[in-house]
N, C-alpha and C positions, 0 to 999 in steps of 0.2 A: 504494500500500500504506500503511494505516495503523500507522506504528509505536504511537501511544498506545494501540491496540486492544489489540497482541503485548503488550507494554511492564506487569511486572502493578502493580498499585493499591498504594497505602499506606492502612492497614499492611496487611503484607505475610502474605497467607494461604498460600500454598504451601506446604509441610512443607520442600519441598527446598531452596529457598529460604530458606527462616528458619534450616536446621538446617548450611546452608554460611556465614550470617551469625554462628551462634553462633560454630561452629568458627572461622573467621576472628578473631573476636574472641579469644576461649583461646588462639589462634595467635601474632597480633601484641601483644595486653597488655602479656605479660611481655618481648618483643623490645623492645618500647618505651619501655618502663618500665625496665630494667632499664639501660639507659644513664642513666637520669636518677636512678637510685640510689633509684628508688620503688617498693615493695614491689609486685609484682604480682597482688598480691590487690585492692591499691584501682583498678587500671588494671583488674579488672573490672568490679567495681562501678562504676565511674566509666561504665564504656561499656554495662551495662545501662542505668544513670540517661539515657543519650545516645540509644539506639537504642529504648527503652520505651515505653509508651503518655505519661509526663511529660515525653520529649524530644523529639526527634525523631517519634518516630510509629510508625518503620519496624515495629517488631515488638510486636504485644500482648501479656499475662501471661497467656496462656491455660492450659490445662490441662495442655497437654506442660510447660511450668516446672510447673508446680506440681507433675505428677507428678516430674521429673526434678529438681528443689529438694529435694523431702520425700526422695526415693531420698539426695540430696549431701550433707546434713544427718544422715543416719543411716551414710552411711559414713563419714563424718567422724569422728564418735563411736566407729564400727566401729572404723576405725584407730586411734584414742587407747588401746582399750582393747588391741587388737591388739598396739602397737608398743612399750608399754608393758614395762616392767622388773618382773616380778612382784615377784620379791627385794626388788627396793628398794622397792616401793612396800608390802613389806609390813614392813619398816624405818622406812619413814616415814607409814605408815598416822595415827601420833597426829599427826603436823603436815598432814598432810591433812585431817584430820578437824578439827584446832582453823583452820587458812586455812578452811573449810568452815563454819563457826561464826562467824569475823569477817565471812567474804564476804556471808553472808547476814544478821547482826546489825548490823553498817554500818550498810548501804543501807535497811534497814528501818527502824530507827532514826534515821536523818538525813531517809529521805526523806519518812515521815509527819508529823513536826514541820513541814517547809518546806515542803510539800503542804498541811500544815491550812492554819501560821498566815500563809503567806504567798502561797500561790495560793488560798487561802480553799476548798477543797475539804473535803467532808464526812469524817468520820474512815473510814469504809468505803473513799471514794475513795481517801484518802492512801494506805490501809495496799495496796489493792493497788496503786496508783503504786509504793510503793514494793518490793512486791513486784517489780514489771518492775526495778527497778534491781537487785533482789539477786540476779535471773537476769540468766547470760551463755552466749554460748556461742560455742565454740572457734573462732570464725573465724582466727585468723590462726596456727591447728595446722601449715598446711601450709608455713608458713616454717620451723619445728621439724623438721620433717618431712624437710625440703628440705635443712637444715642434716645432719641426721641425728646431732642431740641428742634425740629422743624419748624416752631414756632418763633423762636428768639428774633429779638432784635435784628440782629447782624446777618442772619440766615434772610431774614423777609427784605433787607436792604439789598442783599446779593442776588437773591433772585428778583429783586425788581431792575437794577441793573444791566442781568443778563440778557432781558427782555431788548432791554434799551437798545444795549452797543449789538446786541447780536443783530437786528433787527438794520440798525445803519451798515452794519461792516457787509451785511446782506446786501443793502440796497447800493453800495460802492461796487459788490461783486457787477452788480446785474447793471449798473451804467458803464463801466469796464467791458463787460461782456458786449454788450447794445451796441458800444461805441465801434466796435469791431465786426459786428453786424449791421451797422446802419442804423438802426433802430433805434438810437436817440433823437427823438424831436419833442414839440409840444404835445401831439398826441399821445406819446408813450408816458411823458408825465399825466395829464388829464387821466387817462386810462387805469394808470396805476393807482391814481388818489381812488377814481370812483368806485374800482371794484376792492380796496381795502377797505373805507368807507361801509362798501353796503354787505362784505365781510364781517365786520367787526359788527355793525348794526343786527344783521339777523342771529348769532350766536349769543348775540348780551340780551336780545329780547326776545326770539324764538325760544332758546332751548331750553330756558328756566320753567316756561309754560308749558313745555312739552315732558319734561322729566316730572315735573308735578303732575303733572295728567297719569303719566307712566305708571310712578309710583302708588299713586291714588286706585289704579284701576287693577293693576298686579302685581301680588305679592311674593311671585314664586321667589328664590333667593336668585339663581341659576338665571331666571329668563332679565331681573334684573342687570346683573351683572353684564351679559350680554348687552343689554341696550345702551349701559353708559359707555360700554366699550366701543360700543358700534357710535354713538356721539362723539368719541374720541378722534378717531379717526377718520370720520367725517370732517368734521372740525379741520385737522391735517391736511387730510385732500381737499378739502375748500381753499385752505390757509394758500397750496401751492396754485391753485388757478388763479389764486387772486394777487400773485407774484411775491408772494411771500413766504417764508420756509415750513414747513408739515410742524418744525418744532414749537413753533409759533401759536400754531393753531392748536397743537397738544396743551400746552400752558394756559391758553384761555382757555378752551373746554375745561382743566380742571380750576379755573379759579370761577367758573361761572359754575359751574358744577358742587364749589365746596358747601355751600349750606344744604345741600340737598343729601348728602353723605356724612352723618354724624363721626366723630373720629374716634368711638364707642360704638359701633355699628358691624353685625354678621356682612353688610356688603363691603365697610370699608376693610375689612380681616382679609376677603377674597382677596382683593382687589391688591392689595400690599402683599399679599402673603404668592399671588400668582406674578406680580412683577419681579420682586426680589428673591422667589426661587429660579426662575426659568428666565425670564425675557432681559432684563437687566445684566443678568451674568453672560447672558449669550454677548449683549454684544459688547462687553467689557474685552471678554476673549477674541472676539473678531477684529477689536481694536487693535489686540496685544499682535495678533496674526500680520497686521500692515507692517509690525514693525522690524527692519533688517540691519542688523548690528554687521554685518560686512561692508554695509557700503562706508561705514568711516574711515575704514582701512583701502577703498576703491581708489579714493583720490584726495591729493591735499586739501583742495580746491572745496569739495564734499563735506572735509572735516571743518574747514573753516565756517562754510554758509551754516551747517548743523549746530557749531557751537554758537555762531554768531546769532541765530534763528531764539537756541534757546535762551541763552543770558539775556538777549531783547525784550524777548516775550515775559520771563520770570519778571525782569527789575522793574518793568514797565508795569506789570499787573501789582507791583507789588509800590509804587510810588502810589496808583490812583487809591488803594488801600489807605495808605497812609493816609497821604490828603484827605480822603474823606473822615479816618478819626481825629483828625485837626480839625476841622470844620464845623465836625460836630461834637466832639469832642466825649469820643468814645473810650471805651476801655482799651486797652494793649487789647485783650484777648478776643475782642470785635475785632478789631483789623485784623489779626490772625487770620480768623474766621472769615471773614471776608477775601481776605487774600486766599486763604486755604481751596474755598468755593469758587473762587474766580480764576486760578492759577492751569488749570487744567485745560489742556488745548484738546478737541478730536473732533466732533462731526460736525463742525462748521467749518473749519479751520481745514478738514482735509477736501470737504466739497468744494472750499475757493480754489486748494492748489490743485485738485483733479480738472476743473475748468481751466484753471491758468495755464496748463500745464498742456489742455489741448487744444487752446489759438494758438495759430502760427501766423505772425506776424511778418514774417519773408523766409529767405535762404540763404545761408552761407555761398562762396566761394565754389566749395563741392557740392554746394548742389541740395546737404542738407536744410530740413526746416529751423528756421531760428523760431520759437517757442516762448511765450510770454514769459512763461517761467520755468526754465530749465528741466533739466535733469537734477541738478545740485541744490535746487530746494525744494522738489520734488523726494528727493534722501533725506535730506537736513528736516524738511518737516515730518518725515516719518521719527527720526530720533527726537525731534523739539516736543512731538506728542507724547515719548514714554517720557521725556524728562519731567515735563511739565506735570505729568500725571502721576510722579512719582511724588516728587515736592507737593503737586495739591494733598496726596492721599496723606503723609506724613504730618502734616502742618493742619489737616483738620483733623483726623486724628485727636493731636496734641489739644487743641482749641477747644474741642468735642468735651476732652474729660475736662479741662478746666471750665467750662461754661455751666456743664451738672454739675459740678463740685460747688461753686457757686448756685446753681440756683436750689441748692439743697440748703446751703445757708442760708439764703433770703428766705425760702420756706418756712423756715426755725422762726424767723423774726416777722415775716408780713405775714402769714396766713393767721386766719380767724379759727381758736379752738373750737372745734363740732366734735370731740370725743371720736371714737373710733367706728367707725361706718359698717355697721354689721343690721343687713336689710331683708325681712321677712316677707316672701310673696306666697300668700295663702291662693292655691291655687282649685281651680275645679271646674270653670268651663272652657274647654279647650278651643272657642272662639276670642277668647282673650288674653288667653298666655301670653301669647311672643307678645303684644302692646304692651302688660304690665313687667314682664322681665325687660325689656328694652326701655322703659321708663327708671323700671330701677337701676339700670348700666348709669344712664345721664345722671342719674341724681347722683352718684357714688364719683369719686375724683377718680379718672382713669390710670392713674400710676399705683393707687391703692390696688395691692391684692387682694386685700379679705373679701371671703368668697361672700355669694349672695346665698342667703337660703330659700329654698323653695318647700313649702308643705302641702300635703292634703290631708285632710283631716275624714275620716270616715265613722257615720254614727251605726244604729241600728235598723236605720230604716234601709237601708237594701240587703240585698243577698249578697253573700260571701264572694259569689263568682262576679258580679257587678260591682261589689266595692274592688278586689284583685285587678280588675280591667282597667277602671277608672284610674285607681293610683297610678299604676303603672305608667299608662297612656299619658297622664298631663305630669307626673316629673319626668318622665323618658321626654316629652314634649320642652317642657322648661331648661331640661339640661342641654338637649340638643341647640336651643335659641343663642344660651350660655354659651356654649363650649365652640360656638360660632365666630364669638368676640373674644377668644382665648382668655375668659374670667373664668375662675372657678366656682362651680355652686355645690352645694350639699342639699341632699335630696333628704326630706324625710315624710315618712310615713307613717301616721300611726289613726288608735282610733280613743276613740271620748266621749264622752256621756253625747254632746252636739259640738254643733262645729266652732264656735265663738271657747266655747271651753277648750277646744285642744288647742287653739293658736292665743289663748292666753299662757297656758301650760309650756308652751314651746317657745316664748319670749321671755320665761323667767329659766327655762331650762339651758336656751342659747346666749342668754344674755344680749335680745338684738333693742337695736337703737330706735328702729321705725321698722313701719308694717304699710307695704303697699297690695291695693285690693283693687277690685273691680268695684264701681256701681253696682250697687242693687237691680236688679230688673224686674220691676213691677210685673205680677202674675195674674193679680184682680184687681178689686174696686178698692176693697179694706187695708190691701197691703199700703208700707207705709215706705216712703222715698225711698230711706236707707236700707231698710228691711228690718229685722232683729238681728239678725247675724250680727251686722255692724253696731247697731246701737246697744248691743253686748258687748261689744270690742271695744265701745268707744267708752263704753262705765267702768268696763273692767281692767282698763291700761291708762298708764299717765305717757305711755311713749308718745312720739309721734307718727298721726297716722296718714297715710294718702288713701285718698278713693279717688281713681281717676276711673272717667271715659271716653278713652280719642277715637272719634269716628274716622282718622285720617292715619298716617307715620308719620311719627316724632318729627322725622326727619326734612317733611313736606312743612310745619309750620314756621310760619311767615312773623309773627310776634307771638311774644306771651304777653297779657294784660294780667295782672297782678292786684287784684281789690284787699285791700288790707284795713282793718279795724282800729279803732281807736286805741290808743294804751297797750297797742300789741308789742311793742319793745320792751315792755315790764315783762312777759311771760319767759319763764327759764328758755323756753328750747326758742326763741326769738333770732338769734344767731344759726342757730341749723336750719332753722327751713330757709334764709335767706340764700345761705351757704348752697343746698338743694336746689333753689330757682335757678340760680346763676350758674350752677356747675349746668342746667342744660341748657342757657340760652348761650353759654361759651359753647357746649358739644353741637348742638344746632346751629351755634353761628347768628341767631337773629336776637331780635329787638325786643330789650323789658323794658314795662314800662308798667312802673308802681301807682297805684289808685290810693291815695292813704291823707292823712291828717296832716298837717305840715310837721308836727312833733316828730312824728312815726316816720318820715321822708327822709328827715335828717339823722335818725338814727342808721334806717337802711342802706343811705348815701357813704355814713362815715364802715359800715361793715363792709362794705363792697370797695374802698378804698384801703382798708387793712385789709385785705384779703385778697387785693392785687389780682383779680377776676380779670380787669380788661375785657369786660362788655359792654353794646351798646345800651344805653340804660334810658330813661325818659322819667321827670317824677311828675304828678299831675296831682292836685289838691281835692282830695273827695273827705269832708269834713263832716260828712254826715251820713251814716252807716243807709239810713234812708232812699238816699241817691244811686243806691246802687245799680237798679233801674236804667240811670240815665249810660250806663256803661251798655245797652243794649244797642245802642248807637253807635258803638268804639269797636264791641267786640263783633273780627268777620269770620267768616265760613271757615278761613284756612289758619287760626289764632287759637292758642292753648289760654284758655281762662284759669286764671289759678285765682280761688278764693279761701284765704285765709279766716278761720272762723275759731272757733273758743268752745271747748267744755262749761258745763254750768262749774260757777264758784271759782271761776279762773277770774281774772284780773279783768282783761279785754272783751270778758262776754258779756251780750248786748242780748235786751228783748229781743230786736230784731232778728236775731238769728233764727228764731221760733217762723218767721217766715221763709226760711231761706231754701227746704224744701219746695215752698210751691213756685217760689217766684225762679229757682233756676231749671222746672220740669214743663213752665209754660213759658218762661221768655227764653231760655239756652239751652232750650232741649234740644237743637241739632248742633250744638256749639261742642269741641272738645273740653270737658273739663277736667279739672286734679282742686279737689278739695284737700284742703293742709288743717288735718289737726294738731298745733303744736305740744310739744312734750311740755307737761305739766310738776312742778313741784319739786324741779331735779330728778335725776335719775334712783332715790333708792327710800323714797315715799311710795310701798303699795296700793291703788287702786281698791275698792272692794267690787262685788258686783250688784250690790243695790245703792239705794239712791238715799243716803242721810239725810231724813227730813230737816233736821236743824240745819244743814249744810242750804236748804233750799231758803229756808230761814232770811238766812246770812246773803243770800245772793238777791232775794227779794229786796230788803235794806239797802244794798250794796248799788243795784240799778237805778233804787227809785235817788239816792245821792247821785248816779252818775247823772241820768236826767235835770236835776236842778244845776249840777253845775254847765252842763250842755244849755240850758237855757241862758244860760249869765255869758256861756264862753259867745254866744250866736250876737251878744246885742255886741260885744267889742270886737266881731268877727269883720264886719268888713274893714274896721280902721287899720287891722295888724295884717289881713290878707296878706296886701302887693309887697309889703316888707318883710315879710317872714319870706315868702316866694323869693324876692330877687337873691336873699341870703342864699335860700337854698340852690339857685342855678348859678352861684358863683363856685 
């Protein structure tokens, strides 16, 4: 038997074969690498450059890289704009824009001077030379990524940036390119404006309204995932008809896409977890495969433009760094970072010299073609890529752990104490699950690991084979929604006298902080809003409880309105549910907007400023529990109503709440809502389960005082209005 026969050929044509060598590669990199403290983004590249048609042999650059490259490159981008901090980046839009100005004013300007007068290149050549230096692109994002700083400061300034200069050193290519086709006149500018124009215009106002529909109408996990993908690269192929690059249009699809993908969400786990396994590392390696460590030794001439290409490019990305933390007067380890993200030359950079590289401009003597841009920086830019990509990976890295080292400390000192976030979802109709397990993700800070609990609780009213089914089915249901969002939960199951008894027993047994539920769903005429189930739950705990009903996903709303009671900053758990709002209008990305007292305003204002949230916020004076009503105006279709209400004998409980049943079952009954009952008394006063007549007593006495002072507060209300308000919007 001939083994050499079996045995296949180098290089290696098999699909199956190549495609167990990539994975292996993705596989071991970062194992190996990561012992030796070396970012394993360049233990790709390294072992493309090894196993590629310039090392080894084994594998050629065939067309699967290239398709599976151009696909890595554009989720790259996807994700930046994806993971991105809308808030802050529209905070720091003007330092984005002026890094975006240096990064591309630089490299233009350093590299056409030493282009002209020192590689002797014609001024057309220099300026796009240095057009390649003033593009970059985000190779070494997924250490950001990996960190889970994509939010920071100096990350949202870089990629606003890269947008910028990529976007110019693009449109220098393609008047370079035009000029040499003829194709520069007035019409090719008119042309260019109107179809980026009506580009930009239908992606920012199409596809918001279109993902909302999407999401609104289908829930599958899978057929989602699909559809933002297919937006994606829509987006891309638009971005290129409209003369502009695929990577462009991948960046805005995910920045017009971010509130609609919470960053606590089963779609956004896919969606990271499918780029940074497969498509991202494909074409990290595809990069590494361009690059050919012989040609420095080919020619002097070679060695010179390669060295010259990369010291240009490096000091030059690293001056516009600077500048910008002069400017604005950043940390050392922002300009790090900024440089680290900026530093990395590849899929723009190599598309200008593959263009450059195939005008020809005349012919020598012999007859050969003379070439916009040679053979020698055609080399030179292959090695200025590994070098650049070597330093960016190194240098964010470095930046990377110092930036969580810091903001672990700021943590210590800004964040608002909410005790430890340990969250009960009593669970039983399997039309509700995923909503209230994906409510309680948002509420919970997403770097916090403690797991979430989920129960069912089972009495005597059904048969044994119908309670074993039931459980089963809705924690296998609850754990699966979990384990989607890589959180852990703890499933338990048990039975009790009824159901309000076993998830009181389960809250003293787990020691949880809050209890999220569904609405009640009226059966008859008799039943009452809440039901008994809850209005047991709500006598027999001082925690805090939620009852939500979103007729929509989390993920689809558009504001939360927030109705808050008078004297509600006296109540112990005051500080956590504010804590809860905010953690999900940061994980949704949209707009709170507080309905409260002016006292109560000012409280909530100064919690959301220690607690360094960085959300959009809005405060609005509703001074009379009364008026509530008039919020039926405010709140719309696609808006999460949160109303904050009170236990009897609590501080901020009001007669009126004794309406609050009817008035949100006829006026918000299609509206999403999440009722908050705050934790009462501190955490380690127990509840009983009936109702202290003297306690009613006491609450009696307690309202008919609050009303007289409401009366007294209302006659000096209008004089203090406009000057307690302007306080509070400074």
């Amino acid at each position: 038997m001939n083994l050499l026969a079996i045995l296949p050929s180098i290089p290696f044509t098999n699909p199956v074969l190549i495609f167990f060598i990539v994975l292996t590669i993705i596989l071991l990199a970062p194992l190996l690498l990561n012992k030796l403290r070396i970012p394993h983004i360049i233990g790709l590249i390294i072992a493309g450059m090894l196993v590629g048609p310039n090392g080894l042999g084994l594998v050629l650059r065939d067309n699967s890289f290239e398709i599976f490259g151009k696909v890595g490159l554009l989720y790259l981008m996807f994700l930046a704009g994806l993971e991105m901090d809308i808030n802050d980046f529209k905070k720091n839009k003007a330092k984005g824009i002026t890094f975006g100005i240096y990064t591309f004013l630089v490299p233009m300007l350093l590299g056409t001077v030493i282009s002209y007068y020192m590689l002797h290149f014609s001024l057309v050549t220099s300026v796009l030379l240095a057009s390649m230096y003033a593009s970059h692109t985000l190779v070494a994002y997924p250490i950001v990524s990996r960190y889970g700083i994509s939010r920071t400061t100096s990350v949202t300034i870089t990629i606003a940036g890269t947008i910028i200069t990529v976007f110019l050193a693009l449109l220098i290519l393609a008047v370079i390119t035009g000029m040499y086709h003829g194709q520069i006149n007035e019409l090719f500018w008119i042309r260019l404006f109107i179809s980026i124009s009506v580009y930009c215009a239908f992606v920012i106002f199409a596809y918001p309204r279109i993902t909302r529909w999407f999401l609104k109408k289908y829930d599958d996990n899978v057929a989602q995932y699909i559809f933002i993908l297919a937006l994606v690269f829509c987006a891309s192929f638009l971005a290129e008809l409209a003369g502009l690059e695929g990577i462009i249009g991948a960046f805005l699809a995910g920045v017009v896409l971010n509130r609609f993908i919470p960053a606590v969400s089963p779609l956004m786990n896919r969606i990271e977890f499918v780029g940074n396994a497969l498509f991202i590392p494909y074409f990290l390696i595809g990069v590494g495969m361009l690059i050919d460590l012989k040609v420095l030794f080919s020619s002097q001439q070679a060695l010179i433009v390669a060295a010259n290409m990369s010291i240009v490019a490096t000091i030059s990305k690293w001056i516009a760094a600077w500048m910008t933390q002069k400017t604005f007067r950043l940390p050392k380890v922002d300009r790090n970072m900024i440089f680290g993200l900026s530093n990395g030359q590849a899929a723009a950079t190599l598309a200008a010299v593959l263009i450059g590289h195939a005008i020809i401009i005349g012919t020598d003597e012999s007859g050969l073609p003379i070439r916009l841009l040679n053979d020698d920086v055609l080399n030179g830019t292959i090695i200025m890529i590994l070098v650049t990509c070597t330093i960016s990976s190194f240098v964010t890295e470095k930046a990377a752990r110092e930036l969580v080292t810091q903001q672990k400390n700021q943590e210590k000192n800004n964040t608002v104490d909410t005790d430890e976030e340990r969250i009960l979802i009593p669970v039983a109709n399997p039309s509700t699950i995923e909503n209230l397990v994906n409510l309680a993700l948002l509420l919970k800070k997403p770097k916090k690991k403690v797991p979430l609990y989920a129960l069912f609780v089972t009495d005597d009213n059904k048969n044994e084979n119908d309670k074993n089914y039931s459980a089963k089915y809705a924690l296998g249901k609850a754990a699966e929604v979990a384990s989607a969002t890589d959180n852990p939960i703890e499933t338990i199951s048990r039975y009790d006298l009824n159901i309000a008894s076993g998830i009181l027993h389960t809250i003293k047994e787990k020691g949880i902080s809050e209890i999220v539920i569904g609405l009640h769903h009226k059966t008859n005429i008799v039943d009452t809003f809440f039901g008994t189930k809850t209005e047991a739950l709500l006598k027999g705990t001082n925690k805090m409880v939620f009852i939500s009903k979103c007729v929509i996903p989390a993920g689809t709303f558009t504001r939360i309105v927030i109705a808050v009671p008078e004297k509600a900053e006296y109540e112990t758990g005051f500080v956590k549910w504010v804590d809860r709002i905010a953690n999900i209008a940061k994980q949704v990305g949209c707009r709170a907007i507080f309905y409260a007292p002016i006292e109560t305003l000012k409280r909530i204002r100064l919690v959301l400023i220690k607690g360094n949230y960085r959300i959009r916020n809005e405060f609005e004076i509703l001074d009379r529990w009364e008026d509530l009503l008039m919020l039926t105006n405010v709140v719309l279709p696609d808006d999460l109503f949160v109303v904050v209400s009170a236990r009897h004998t609590s501080i901020s409980y009001n007669s009126e709440f004794d309406n609050l049943p009817v008035q949100l079952s006829r006026y918000f009954a299609d509206n999403n809502l999440l009722l908050v009952y705050p934790e009462q008394f501190g955490s380690h006063i127990d509840a009983v389960f009936f109702s202290d007549p003297m306690s009613m007593d006491i609450q009696h006495d307690y309202t008919g005082s609050i009303r007289i002072r409401k009366y007294l507060k209302w006659l000096k209300w209008p004089f203090e209005k406009n000057k307690d308000y302007k306080n509070l919007r400074k």
